[in-house]
C-alpha positions in Angstrom: -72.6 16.6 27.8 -72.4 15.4 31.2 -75.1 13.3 32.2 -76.8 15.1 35.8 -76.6 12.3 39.0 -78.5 12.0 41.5 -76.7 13.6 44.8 -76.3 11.1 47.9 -79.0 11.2 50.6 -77.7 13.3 53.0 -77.4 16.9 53.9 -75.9 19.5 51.9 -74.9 21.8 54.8 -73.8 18.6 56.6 -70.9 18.0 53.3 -70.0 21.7 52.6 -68.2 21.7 56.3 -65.9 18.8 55.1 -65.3 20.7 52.0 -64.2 24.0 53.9 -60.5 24.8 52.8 -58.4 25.5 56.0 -58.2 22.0 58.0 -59.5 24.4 60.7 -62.5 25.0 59.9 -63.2 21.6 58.2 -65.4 19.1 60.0 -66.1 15.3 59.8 -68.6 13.5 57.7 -72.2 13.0 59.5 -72.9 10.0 61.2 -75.5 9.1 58.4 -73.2 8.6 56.0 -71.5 6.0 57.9 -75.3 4.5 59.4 -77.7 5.3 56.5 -78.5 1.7 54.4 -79.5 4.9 51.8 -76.4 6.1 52.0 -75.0 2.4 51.2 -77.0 1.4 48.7 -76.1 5.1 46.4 -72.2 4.8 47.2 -72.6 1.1 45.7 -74.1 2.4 42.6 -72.3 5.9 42.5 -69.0 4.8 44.1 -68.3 1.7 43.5 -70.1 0.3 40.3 -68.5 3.8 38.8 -65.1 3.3 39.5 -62.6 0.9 39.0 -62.5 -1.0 42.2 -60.0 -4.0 42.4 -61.5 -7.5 42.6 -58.3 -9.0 42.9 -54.9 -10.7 42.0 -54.6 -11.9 38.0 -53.4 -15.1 39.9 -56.9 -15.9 40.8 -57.8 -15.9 37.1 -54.5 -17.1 36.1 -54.6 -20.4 33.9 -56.5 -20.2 30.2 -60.0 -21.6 31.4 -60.4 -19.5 34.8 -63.4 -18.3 35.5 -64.4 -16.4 38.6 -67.8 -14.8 40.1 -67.0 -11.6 42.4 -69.9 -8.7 42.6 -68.7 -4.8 42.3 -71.4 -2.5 43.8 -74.6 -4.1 43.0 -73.3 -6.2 40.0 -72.4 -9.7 39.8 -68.9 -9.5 37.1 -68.3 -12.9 35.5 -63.6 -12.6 34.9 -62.2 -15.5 32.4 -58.8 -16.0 31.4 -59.2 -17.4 27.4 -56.6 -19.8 25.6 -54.1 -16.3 24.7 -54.0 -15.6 28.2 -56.3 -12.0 27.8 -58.7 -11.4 30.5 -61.8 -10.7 29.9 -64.8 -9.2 32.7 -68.8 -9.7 31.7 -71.7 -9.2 33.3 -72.6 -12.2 34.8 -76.1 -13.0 33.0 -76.7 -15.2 30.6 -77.9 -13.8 27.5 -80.9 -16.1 26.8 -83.3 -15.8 30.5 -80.7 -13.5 32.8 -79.3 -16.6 35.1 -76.2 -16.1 37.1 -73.0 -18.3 35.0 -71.3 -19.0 38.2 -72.3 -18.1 41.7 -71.1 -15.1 43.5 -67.7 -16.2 44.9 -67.1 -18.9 43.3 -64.8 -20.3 40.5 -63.9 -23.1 37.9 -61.5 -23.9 35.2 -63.6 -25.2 31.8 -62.8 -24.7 28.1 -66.0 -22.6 28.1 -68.9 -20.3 29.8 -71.9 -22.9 30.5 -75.3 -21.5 31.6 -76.5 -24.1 34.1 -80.4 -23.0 33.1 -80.7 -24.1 29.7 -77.0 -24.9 28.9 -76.4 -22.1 26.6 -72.9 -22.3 26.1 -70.3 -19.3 25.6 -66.2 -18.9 24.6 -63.8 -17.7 27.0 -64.1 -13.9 25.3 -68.0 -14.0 25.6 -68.9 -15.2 21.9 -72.0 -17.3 21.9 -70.8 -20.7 20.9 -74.2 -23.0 21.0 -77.8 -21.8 22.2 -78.4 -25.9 22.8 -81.6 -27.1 21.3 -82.9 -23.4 20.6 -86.2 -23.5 18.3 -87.7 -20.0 19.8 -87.1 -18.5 16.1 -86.1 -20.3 12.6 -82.6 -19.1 13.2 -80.8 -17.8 15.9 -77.4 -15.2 14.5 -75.2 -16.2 17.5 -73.1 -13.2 16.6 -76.0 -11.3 17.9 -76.2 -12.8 21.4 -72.4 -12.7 23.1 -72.0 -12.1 26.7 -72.2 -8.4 27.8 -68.5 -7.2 28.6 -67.0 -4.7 30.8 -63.6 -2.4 30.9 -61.4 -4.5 33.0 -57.4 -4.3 33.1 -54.2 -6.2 34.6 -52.1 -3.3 36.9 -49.2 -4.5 39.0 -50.5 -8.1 38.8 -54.1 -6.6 40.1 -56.9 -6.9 38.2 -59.3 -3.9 38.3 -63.5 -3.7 36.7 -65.4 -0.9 35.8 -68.9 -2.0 36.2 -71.0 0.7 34.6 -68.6 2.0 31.7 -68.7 5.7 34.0 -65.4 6.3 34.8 -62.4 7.8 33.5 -59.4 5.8 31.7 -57.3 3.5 33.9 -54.5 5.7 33.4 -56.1 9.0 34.8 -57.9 6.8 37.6 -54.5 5.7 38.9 -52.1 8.8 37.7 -48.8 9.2 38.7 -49.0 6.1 41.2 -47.9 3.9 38.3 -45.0 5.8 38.9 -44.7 5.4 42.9 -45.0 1.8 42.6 -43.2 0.6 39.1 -39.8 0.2 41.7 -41.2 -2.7 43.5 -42.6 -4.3 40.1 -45.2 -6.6 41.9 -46.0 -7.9 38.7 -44.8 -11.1 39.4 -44.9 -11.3 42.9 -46.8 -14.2 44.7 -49.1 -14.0 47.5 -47.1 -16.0 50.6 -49.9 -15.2 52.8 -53.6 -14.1 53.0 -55.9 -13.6 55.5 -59.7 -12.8 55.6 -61.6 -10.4 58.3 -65.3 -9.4 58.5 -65.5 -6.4 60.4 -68.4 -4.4 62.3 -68.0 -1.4 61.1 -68.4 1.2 58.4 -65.8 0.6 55.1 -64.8 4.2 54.8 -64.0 4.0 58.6 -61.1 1.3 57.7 -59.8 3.9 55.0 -59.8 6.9 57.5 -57.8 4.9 60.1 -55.5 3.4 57.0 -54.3 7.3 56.2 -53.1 8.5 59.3 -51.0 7.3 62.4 -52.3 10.4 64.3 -53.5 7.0 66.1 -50.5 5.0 66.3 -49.1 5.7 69.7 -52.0 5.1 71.5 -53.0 1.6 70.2 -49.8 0.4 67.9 -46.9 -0.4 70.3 -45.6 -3.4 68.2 -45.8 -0.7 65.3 -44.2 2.5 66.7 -40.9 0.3 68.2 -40.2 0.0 64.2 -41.0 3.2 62.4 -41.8 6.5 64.0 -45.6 8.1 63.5 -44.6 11.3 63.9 -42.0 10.8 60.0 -45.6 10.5 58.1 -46.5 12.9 55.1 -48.2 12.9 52.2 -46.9 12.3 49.0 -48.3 14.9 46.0 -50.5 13.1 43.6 -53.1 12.8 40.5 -55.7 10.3 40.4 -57.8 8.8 43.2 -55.0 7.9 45.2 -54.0 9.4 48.7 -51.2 8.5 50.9 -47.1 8.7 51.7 -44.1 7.1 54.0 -43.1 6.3 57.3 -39.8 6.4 57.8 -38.1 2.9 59.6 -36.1 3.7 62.7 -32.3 3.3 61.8 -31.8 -0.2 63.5 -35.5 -1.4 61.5 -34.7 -3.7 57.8 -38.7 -3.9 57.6 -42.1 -3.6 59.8 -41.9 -6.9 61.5 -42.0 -7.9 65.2 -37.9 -7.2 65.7 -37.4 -5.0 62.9 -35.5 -8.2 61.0 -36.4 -9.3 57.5 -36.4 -12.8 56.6 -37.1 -12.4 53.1 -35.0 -9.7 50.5 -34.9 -6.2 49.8 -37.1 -5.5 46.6 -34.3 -5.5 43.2 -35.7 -2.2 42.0 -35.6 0.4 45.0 -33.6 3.0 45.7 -31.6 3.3 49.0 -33.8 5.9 50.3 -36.8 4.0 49.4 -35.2 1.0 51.4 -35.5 3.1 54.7 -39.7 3.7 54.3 -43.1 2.1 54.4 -44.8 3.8 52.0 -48.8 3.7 52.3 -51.5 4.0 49.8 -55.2 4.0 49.4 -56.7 3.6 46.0 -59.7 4.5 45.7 -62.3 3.0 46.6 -61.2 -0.3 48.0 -57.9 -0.8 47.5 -55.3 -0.3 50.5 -51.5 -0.5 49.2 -48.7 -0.4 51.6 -44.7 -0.9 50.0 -42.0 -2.0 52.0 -38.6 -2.5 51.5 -39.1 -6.9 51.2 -42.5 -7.1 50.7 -46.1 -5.5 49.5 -49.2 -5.5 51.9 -52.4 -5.0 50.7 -56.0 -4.3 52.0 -58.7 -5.3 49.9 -62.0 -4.0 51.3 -65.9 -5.3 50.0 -69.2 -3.5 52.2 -71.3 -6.1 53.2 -73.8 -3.4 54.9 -73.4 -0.1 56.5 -71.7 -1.9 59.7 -70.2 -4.9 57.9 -66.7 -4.7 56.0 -65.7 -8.1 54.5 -61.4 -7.2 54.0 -58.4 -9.6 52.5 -55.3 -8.7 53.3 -52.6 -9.9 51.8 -48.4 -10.3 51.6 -46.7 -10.3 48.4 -43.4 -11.5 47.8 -40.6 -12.1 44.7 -41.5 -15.2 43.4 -37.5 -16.7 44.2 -37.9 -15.6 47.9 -41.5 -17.2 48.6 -40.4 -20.3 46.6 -37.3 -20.4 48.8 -37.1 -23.7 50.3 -38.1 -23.0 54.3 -39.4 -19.3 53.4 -42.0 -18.3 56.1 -43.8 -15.4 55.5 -44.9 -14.6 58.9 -42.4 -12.5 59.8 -44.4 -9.9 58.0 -48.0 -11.6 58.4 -47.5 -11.9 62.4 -46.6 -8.4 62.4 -49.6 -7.1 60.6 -52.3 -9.7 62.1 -51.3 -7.9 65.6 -51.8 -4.3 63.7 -54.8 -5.3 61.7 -56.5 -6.6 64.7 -55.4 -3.6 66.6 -56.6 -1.0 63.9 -60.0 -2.8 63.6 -61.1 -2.9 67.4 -60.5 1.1 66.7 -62.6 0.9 63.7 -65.7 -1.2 65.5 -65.5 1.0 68.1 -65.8 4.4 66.0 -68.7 2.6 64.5 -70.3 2.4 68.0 -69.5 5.6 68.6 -71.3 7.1 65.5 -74.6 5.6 66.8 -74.3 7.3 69.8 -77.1 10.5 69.2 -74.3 12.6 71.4 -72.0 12.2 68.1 -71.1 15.4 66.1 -69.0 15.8 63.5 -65.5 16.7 65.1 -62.1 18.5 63.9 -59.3 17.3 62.2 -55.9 17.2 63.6 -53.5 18.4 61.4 -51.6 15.0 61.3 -54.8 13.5 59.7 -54.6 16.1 56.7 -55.5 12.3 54.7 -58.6 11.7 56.5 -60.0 14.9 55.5 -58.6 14.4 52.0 -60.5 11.3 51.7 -63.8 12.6 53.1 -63.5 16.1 51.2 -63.3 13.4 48.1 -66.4 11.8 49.5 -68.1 15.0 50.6 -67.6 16.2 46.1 -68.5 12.4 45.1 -72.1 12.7 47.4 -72.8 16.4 46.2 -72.5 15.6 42.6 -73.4 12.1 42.1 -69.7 10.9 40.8 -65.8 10.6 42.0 -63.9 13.9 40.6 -60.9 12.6 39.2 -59.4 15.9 38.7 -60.6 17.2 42.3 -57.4 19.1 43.7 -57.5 18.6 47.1 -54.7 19.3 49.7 -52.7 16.5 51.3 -49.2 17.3 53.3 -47.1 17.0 49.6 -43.9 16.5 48.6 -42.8 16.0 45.1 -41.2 12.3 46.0 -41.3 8.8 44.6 
């Protein structure tokens, strides 16, 4: 039996017009959901902790002895790497008084988990090794007393937590994406560049703008002299992914300032895949973007209703970023300009929603995504939980 959720706080009429099915008659997502700390503090527990949000490159937790303190939703998630090289996610609470084993953003490499309280000391895969100078009974079955653990896997080189043991398999959370993606095999590929923005403005706000270039001419110059907006579609899916390609003009190798690449074209991809960016949100943090040299990603965290912490990132083959002299900033450059572009548009919507002249507004049919993401949104807040198997419609094409 399905357990019942609680719905989101916010108006039932208000999320039936986002659910309507012609993109005519379908309307925007209220301002409260985008304003409301209510409305924050439910999609953290609902949305995030019951999903499988990324937290993550397997780099970060890549030698035997890693450890690494990220939160998902309202839960602080303790990931280790142990001596076989499995991966392991636990609630991060030690199992004696509750106190954190490694503060919130934060990391170390040490042979084990050590509570800082009373030193209770744990393995790398959660097993209570030592409760140090424990005499609160006659004997204390350490078996008993390991860490608490949580689903977590490795996908593409991305590590990914369920925090509340709610949501579907991997495999049905990511569907036929695995298959999209498995040509570029970024597995292996190393992070030549990150950088880190805080944002004012709403999280789902940086996912609308990421799923359609209805936008693009108006405030992407750089962008639109590289690959035409008006080439985007959707690609047909399963899972809780949304998203498609933009062709490259025909004088474009990549999306860089001049079109040029300075790295290589990706081993496994087709011709035809060679002449797209192909973009991709997973949800619900996780912004993918595949181009012919390199992967891009956005990796979002809310902070609060109008605060969006986001790490975006460029992935290369490990021989090309190794390459003596490589410099990633062919791409980086490229998307700092874009990114800084896209988010001024994003604070500024934000502003705009606290206006009390705000209504919620049509979609155009070029951003058939946006209303795909809020219609997921709209089901999620009705019922209390993301519907994997939610068929919703989104340009389509069967294509990989």
């Amino acid at each position: 039996m399905t357990t019942a959720l609680p719905p989101a706080p916010l108006t039932p009429a208000a999320l039936d017009s986002v659910l309507q099915e012609q993109l005519s008659d379908a309307r925007t997502l209220p301002a409260e959901a985008y304003l409301s700390p209510d409305v924050l503090d439910w999609e953290r527990k609902h949305l995030m902790e019951a999903a499988w949000v990324c937290v993550g490159r397997s780099s970060d937790v890549g030698t035997p002895g890693d450890q690494r303190a990220v939160r998902v939703g309202t839960q602080g998630i303790l990931l280790t790497r142990d001596a076989s090289g499995t991966i392991h996610a636990f609630y991060n609470a030690c199992r004696h008084r509750g106190h954190e084993l490694l503060a919130v953003d934060t990391c170390t490499n040490k042979r084990v988990v050590h509570c800082p309280y009373h030193s209770w000391v744990y393995e790398l895969d959660g097993a209570l090794r030592s409760a140090t100078q424990f005499t609160g009974t006659e004997s204390l079955a350490k078996e008993e007393w390991p860490l608490v653990g949580l689903r977590s896997v490795e996908w593409f080189g991305w590590i990914f937590v369920n925090a509340s043991d709610d949501a579907p398999d991997f495999s049905e959370w990511v569907g036929n994406l695995t298959d999209v993606v498995a040509p570029w095999d970024p597995t292996d590929m190393v992070v030549g560049e990150s950088h880190s923005y805080t944002l004012q403005t709403n999280w789902k706000l940086v996912i609308e703008n990421y799923l359609e270039c209805y936008h693009c001419p108006s405030i992407h110059p750089e962008l639109c002299r590289v690959s035409p907006p008006e080439t985007a579609m959707g690609l047909r899916h399963t899972g809780m992914w949304l998203g498609g390609p933009l062709e490259l003009r025909e004088d474009a190798e990549t999306m860089s300032l001049d079109g040029r690449s300075d790295g290589e074209r990706i081993a496994g991809i087709s011709d035809e895949q060679a002449r797209r960016t192909i973009y991709f949100m997973l949800a619900p943090n996780l912004l993918l973007t595949l181009q012919p040299d390199y992967v891009m990603t956005h990796r979002l965290v809310p902070l609060s209703p109008g605060e969006t912490f986001v790490e975006c990132s460029w992935l290369f083959p490990r021989h090309v970023a190794e390459r003596p002299g490589f410099d990633p900033s062919y791409a980086a450059g490229f998307w700092d300009i874009t990114n800084r572009q896209d988010f001024a548009a994003c604070e500024s919507v934000y502003q705009g929603l606290l206006s009390n002249g705000y209504r919620p507004g049509p979609f155009d049919a070029r951003e058939d995504g946006v209303r795909a993401f809020q219609a997921q949104l709209a089901s999620a807040y009705l019922t209390g939980r993301w519907d994997v198997a939610q068929s919703i419609s989104f340009g389509g094409r069967d294509d990989q």
